[in-house]
Structure formats: C-alpha cells, structure tokens
N, C-alpha and C positions, 0 to 999 in steps of 0.2 A: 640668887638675885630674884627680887619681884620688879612687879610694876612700876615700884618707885625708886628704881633703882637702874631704870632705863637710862635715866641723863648721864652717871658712871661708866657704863656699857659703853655708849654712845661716844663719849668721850677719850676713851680707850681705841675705841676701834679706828676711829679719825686718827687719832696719834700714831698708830700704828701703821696704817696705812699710807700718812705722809713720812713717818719718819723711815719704813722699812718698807717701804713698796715691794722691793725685789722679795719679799717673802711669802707674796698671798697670789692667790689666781686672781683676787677681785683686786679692784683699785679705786682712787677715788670716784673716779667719773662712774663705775658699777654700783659704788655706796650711795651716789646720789639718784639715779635709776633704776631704784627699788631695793640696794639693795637692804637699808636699813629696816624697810619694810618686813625682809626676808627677816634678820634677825631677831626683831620686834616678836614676828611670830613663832621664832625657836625659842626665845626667852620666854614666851608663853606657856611651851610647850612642856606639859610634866615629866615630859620623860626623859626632858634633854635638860643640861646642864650647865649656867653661864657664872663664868665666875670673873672677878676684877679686885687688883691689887692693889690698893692705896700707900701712899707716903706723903707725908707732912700732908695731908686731906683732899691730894689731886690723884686720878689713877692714874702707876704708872707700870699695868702688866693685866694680862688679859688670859682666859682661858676657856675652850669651850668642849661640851661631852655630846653627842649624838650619836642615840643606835639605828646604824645603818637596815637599811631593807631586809640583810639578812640575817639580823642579828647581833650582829657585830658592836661594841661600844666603842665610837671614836674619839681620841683628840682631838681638840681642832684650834686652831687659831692662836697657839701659844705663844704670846710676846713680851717682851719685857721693855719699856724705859732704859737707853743706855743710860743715863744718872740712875736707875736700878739697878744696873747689871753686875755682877760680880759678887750678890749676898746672898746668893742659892732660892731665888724667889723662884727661877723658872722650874726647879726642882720642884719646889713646896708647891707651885699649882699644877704642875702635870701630878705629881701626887697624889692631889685632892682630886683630880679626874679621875686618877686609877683607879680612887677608893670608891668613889662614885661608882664606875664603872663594875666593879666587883661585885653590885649591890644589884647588878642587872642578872649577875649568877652566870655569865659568860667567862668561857674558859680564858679569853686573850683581850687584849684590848690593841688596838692598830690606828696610822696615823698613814698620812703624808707629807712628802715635804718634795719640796720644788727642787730640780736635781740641781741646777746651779746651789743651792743653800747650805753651803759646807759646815757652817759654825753646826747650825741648830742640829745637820744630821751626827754631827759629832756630839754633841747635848743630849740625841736620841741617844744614840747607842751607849753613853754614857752609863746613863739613865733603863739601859738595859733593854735596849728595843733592839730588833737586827732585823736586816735587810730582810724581808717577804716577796717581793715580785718589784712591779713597775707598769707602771702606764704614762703615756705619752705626757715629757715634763715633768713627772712625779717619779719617786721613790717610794714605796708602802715600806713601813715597818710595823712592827709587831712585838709584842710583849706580852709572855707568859701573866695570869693574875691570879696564879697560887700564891700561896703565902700570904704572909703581910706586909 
C-alpha cells in the first residue's frame, strides 16, 4: 500500500474496529486520538507492511507486518469482513505477511492475540503458529519461516 491508498487502509481499520472490537487493544475512541496518525506513519514506513482486501471494490480484510525492536517480523492486525469470511482470505493475507516477512531473513515470524479471542487463535494455529509465551491479555505465538 502507498499513499494513495490510505483511504482503503483507513476504511478497513474503522470497520474492523467497530465491527470486532473485542479483537484489538485499540478502539475506536484510540483511532480517533491519534491513532490513525500512528498508522499513517507505519504505512509510511519501508520496512513495515500494510496490506487490504477488497470485494466487489469495498475493503473487506486487513493485514499488517512490523519488525519489532528486536528483530522479530510481526503480524498484526489481521481481520476479515464476516460477509468475507469463510473463502480462506484470512489465510491468503497472513501469508502474504509471511512471505513479506521471510524477505526480512528472520528465522520466525510471531503475532499476538488477545486471550479471550478463541476463533482467530484457532486460525493461528491452524495456520501453523503455536503458543510462544504470554503477557498480560495477550497470547504470543510464533511460526517457523523455513520453507515456503
């Protein structure tokens, strides 16, 4: 995603926010007290990765890559549109973060998810990720990036 493809981003992130609150640490009243700001500036950022899924020409799924402080390539933000849901999109874009991620030459790539958030951690491990540690409200997991 560039610049002109903020209004997409944008778009997404709102939707998901109101439609799946219980899924994110931010919320709306955080989006509108900077936090878009914040994103604006990761979507700037070359070394990090925003991606958005379209259908019939609205987005309806969202995905984001950052490497963390110490190296580490993250997931983030991965949502889907329930009228999305069920045709392997959430697959197809953590994917395209992996591959992303692979391209930073880090051995793992890792995520979190909010421990009440049973679907998505089921989605994770699906998807091949397994429980790593925890911190307060969160689950980490982790995923090998051998292979292809």
């Amino acid at each position: 995603m560039g610049p002109a493809d903020r209004r997409w981003w944008g778009e997404a992130r709102l939707a998901a926010l109101t439609v799946s609150p219980e899924a994110f640490t931010m919320d709306l009243a955080d989006w509108r007290a900077g936090g878009e700001e914040r994103w604006h500036a990761r979507l700037d950022d070359p070394t990090a990765l925003g991606l958005v899924a379209l259908l019939d020409g609205r987005p309806v799924g969202l995905a984001g890559g950052l490497v963390a402080p110490d190296g580490t390539p993250e997931l983030r933000s991965l949502w889907v549109a329930p009228e999305a849901r069920g045709r392997g999109l959430a697959a197809r874009l953590a994917g395209a973060v992996e591959e992303w991620a692979r391209g930073t030459g880090a051995p793992r790539i890792r995520l979190a998810v909010l421990t009440g958030n049973t679907p998505a951690r089921t989605l994770y491990e699906r998807l091949g990720y397994r429980h790593s540690g925890a911190r307060p409200g969160e689950h980490l997991m982790t995923k090998p990036l051998t292979g292809g």
